[in-house]
N, C-alpha and C positions, 0 to 999 in steps of 0.2 A: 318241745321245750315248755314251760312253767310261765305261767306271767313273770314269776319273781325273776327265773333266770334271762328271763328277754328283756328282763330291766335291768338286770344286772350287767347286760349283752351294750346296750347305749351307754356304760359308764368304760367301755375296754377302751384304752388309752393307746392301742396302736389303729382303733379304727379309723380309717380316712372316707375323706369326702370326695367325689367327683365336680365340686362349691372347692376348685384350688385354692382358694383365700382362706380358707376355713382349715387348710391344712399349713398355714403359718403358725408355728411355735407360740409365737406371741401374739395372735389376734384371740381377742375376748368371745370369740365367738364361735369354736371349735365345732363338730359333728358331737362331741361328747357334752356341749349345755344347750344348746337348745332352749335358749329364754323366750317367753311368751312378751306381745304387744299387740298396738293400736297405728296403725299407719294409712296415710292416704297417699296419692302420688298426682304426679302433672297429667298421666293417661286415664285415672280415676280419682277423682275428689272423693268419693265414699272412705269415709270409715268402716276399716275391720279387721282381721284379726291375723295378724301375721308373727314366725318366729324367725330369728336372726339365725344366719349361717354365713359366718366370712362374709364377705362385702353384699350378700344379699339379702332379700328378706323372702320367704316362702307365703306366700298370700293363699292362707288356709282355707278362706274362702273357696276360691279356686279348685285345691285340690277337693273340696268334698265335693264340688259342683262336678267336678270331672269323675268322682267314684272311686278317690282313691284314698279317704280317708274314711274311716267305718269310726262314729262315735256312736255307741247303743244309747238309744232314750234322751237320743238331740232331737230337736228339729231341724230341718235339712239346711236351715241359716243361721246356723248357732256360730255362724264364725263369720258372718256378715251384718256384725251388729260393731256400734261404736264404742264398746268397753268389754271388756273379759268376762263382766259378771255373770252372763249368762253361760256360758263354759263354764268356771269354776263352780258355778252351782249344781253343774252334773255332777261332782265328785269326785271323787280319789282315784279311784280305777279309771275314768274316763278322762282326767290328766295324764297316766301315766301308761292309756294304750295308746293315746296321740302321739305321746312322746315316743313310744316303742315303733309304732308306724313310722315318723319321720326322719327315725333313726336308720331305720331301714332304705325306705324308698333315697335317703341321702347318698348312703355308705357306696365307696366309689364302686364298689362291684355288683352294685342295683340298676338294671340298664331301661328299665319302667320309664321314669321321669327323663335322666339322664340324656336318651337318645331316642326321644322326642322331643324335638323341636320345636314344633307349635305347641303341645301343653306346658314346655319349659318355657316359652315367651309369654306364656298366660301367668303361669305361676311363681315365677321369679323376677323380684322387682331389685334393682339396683339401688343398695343403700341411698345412694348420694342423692338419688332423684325422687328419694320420700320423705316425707314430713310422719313424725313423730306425736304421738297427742297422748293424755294422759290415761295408760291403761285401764284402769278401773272405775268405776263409779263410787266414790268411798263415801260411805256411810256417818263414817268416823272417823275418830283420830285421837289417837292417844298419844303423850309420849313419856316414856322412862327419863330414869336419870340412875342409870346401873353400870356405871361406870368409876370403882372404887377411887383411882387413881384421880379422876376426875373432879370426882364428890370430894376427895382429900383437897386437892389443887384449890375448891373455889372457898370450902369450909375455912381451910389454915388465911386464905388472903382476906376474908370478911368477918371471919371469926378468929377465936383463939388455935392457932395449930395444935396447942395441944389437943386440943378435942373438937379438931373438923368435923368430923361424921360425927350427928346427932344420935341419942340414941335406937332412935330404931331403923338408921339405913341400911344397919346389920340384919335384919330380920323380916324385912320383903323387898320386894322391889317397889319406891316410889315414883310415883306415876302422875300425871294431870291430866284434864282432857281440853287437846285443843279444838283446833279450828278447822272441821272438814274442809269449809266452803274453799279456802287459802291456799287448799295446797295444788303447787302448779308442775306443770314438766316442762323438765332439764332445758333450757334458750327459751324461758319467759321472763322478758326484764323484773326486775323487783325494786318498786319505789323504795325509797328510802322514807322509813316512818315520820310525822308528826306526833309530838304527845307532850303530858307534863315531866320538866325537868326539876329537879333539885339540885341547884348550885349549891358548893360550899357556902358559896360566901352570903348566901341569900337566904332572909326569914321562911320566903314562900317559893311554892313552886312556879314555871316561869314555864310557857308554853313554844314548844317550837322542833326543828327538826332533830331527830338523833343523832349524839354527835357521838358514840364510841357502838357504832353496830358492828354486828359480829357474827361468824357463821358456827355454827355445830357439826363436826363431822359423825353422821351418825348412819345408821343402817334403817330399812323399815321392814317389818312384815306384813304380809296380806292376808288375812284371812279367807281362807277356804272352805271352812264347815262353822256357818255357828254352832250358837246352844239356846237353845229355848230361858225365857224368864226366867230364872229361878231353881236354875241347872246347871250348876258351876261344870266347869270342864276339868277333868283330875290332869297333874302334872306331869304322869305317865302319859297320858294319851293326848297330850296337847298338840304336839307336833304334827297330826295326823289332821287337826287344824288349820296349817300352816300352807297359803299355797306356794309361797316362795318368797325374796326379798327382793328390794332395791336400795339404791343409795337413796339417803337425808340429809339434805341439809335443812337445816331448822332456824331458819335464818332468826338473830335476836340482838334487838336493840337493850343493852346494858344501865345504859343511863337510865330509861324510862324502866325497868325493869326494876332496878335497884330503890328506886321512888313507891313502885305498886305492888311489889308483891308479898308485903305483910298488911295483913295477915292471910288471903287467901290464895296467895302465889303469884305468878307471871300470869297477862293479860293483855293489854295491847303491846307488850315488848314481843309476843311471839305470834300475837294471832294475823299480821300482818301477810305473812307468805312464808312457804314451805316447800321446799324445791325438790320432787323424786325424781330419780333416773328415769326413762321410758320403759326399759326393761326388766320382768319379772323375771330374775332366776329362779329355776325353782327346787326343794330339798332334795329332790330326786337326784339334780346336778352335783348337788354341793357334798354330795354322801360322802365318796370320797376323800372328803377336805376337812372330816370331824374329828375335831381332838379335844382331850377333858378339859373342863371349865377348872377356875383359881379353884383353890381348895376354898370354899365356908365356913367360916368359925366366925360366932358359935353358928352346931349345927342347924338346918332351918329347921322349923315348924313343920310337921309331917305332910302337908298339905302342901309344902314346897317342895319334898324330896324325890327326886330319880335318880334310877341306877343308871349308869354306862358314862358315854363321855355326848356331850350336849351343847360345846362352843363350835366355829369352825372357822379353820386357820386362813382369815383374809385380808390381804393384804391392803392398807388404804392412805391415799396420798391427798394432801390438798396444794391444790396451785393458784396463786394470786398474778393477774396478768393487768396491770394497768394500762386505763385508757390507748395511751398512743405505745406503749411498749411489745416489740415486737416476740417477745419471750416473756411465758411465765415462770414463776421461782416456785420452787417445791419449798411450802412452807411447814409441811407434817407429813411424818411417814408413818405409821404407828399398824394395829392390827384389831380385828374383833377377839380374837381369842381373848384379849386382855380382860374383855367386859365380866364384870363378878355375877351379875344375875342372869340367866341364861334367857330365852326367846320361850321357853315352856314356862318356868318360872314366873316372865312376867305375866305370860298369857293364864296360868291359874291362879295367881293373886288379883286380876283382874274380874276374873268370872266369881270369885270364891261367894263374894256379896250377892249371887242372883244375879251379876247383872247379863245380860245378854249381848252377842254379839253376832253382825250378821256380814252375809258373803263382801268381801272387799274393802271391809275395817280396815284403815292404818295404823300399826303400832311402831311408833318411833323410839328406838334402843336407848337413846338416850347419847349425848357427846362422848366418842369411844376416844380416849385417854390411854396411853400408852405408861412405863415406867420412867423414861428418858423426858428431858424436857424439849426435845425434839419432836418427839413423840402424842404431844398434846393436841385435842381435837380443836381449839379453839383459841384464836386470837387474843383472847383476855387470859387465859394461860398461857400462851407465846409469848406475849409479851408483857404479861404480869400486870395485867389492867391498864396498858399502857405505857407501865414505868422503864420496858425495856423494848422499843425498838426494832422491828426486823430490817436488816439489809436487803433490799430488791436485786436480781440480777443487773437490770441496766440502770442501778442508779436511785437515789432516792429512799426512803424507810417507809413503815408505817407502822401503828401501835392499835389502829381497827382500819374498818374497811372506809376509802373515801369513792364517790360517784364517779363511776364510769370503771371501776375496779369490776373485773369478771374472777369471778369464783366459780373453778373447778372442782370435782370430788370424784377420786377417781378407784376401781377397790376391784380386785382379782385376787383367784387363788392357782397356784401355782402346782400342777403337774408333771407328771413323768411326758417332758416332749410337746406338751399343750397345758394352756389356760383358761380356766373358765372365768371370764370378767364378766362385768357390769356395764360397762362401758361407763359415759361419765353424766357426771350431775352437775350442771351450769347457771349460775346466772351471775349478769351486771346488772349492778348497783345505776337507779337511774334516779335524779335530784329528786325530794321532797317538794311535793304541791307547797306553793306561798300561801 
């Protein structure tokens, strides 16, 4: 067989695991995704480089130390380091013959791993009993704001509806760059910001904690190949770029936002914290799951254009769980396909300028907004900056997030028989420093 057909071999949607958890319908974590991470446990404190399968994690480590993973032009501890970076910087083909190996040594009728005992106690570590750390080393951080629906929703409430979208949100993807240092994974508390506020009722601004924060339900990509200074990446071949996604939330204080961000944008309302999922799925997985992006009109600029279809169909929920409340409430259902500027798009309006980009960049999609007003990524559209309310399941409302609120973000796509999820992106809200 071909590499292409042996990859195309890990996407067969009746393959099963000898990992029985991994052959539930509905766990995020099937034999068919295979997401990459960073994990340590109670029998080893090291960080390194492990992928999900059903209730386990496979310690890559391990397998290459035992000889049974072959990456060409590693060093024999490229999966005994405490971030990804150094794997994804082997490249394309050496993501996607690890993937084809684990696909294999998993699949229940591979008896290698399976019935061996002692290297299956070396190399499979039980979810519940490992700690999760943040995948990558990132460089960067970018984030979008490509989400038509979205951009309509905040344009029409602080500007005139008739003409929400400015004119040029038609014609690339805008973008800012935030705060590498910020961004943290999924069960790290997130203070609640200090900054200047502008009261209605007050000449000047007034210093103190955020009173209307709010989360971003958004996607991120990782980059997997930069480009050199000065050597934009074409919007054909961007993808090739991409080593996979995770959930974003983007956490953002409103108040202080709305104060600072004319004329050069948002600032300390977002650079505060940024919450990714632990696990990288990656394109390989989500093939599958591609379907055509909104139409574009008018059409882009040629340095924006690709053929085929470039969104992918995933599903995403956010859940609000207060403090002492024993249930969270699904506050948005909504989907990525909605988003209007695609992940290639933004990545060559990013590069077009020169500018470079290197292995484990984050690019944040931006708040994904659905059509329904159910459907919205963000509290300040939920609830219309406040003016409307949400009902809690046990009780209670809220119009933004208050302390001790945990925010979920949770986003899978949906198979013949099996899902390839994300698993979730968390954090509570913890009181503002006096």
């Amino acid at each position: 067989m071909s590499a292409l057909s042996d990859l195309q071999a890990t996407l067969d949607p009746s393959r099963k695991s000898w990992v029985e958890s991994a052959n539930d319908s509905n766990h995020d974590f099937p034999i068919q995704n295979l997401p990459f991470g960073i994990f340590s446990d109670s029998n080893n404190d090291a960080r390194r480089v492990g992928v999900a399968i059903g209730d386990e994690i496979v310690d890559l480590a391990a397998l290459q130390a035992a000889g049974l993973l072959n990456v060409p032009a590693s060093k024999a501890d490229v999966f005994a380091r405490d971030t990804l970076n150094d794997f994804i910087a082997l490249g394309r083909d050496a993501w996607r013959g690890v993937r084809i190996q684990l696909s294999h040594l998993l699949a229940r009728d591979t008896a290698t791993l399976r019935d061996n005992a002692g290297l299956r106690a070396k190399a499979l570590v039980r979810a519940a009993d490992a700690r999760l750390h943040l995948p990558v080393r990132i460089p960067g951080y970018t984030d979008f704001y490509s989400s038509k629906e979205h951009a309509t929703n905040v344009g029409s409430m602080f500007r005139d509806p008739k003409n929400a979208l400015l004119p040029n949100w038609s014609e690339m993807p805008i973008g800012y760059n935030g705060r590498a240092s910020s961004v943290v994974v999924s069960g790290t508390p997130v203070r609640r910001p200090n900054g200047q506020l502008k009261l209605p009722d007050e000449e000047r601004p007034v210093f103190g904690a955020c009173r209307k924060l709010d989360i971003e339900l958004e996607t991120g990509f990782v980059i997997g190949a930069g480009n050199a200074l000065g050597e934009p990446i074409a919007c054909a071949d961007a993808e090739a770029h991409i080593f996979g996604m995770v959930l974003l939330n983007d956490w953002s204080a409103r108040d202080i936002q709305q104060w600072e961000y004319v004329p050069l944008g948002p600032f300390n309302a977002k650079t505060f914290a940024t919450t990714i999922s632990p696990w990288i799925v990656t394109l390989e997985a989500l093939e599958p799951f591609r379907v055509a992006q909104p139409v574009q009109e008018p059409q882009p600029l040629a340095y924006l254009r690709h053929d085929g279809a470039h969104a992918f169909d995933i599903t995403l929920e956010v859940r609000l769980r207060p403090q002492q409340a024993k249930q969270a409430t699904t506050i948005s259902r909504t989907n990525f396909k909605h988003m209007y500027w695609t992940m290639a798009q933004q990545l060559a309006h990013h590069t077009v300028s020169g500018c470079n980009t290197r292995v484990g960049d984050l690019m944040g999609s931006g708040t994904i907004s659905g059509p329904t007003e159910d459907s919205y990524g963000s509290l300040l559209e939920l609830t219309w900056n406040g003016k409307k309310p949400l009902a809690l399941k046990e009780g209670g409302t809220r119009g933004f997030i208050e302390d001790g609120d945990e925010l979920t973000l949770a986003g899978w796509c949906q198979g013949d028989g099996y899902r390839v999820g994300f698993g979730t992106c968390v954090g509570e809200i913890v009181p503002a420093r006096n």
